[in-house]
Phi, psi and omega in degrees: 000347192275301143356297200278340217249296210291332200269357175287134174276181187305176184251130180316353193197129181260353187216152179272113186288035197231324198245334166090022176284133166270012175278043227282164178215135145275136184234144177237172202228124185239156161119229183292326204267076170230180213224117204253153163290319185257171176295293166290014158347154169251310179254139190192186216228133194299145159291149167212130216255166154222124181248154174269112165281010184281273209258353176074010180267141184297118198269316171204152169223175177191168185277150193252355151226098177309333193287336178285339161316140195275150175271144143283159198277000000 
């Protein structure tokens, strides 16, 4: 598992573009707002926000282990 955390790439943006704040936050999104393998799934995989912590706008987001998705066809 560790070995899969590593091959994720850097996160694109370091700064907030709307306020030009370097204060940046990780967030996580809990509850429904998950991201399923199948159409009616059950198990599935969290959002994780990257936030400003200056103006609060959400800057970028992703599922935080890409790897359990199936390729696509």
């Amino acid at each position: 598992m560790i070995y899969r955390e590593e091959k994720q790439p850097q996160i694109p943006v370091n700064h907030c573009a709307w306020c030009g704040s370097y204060d940046l936050g990780i967030g996580w999104q809990q509850n429904e707002a998950i991201v399923t393998f199948r159409r009616n799934g059950l198990l599935g995989n969290r959002l994780k926000y990257v936030i400003c912590r200056n103006c609060g706008a959400v800057l970028y987001q992703y599922v935080a282990e890409p790897w359990r998705f199936p390729p696509a066809e």
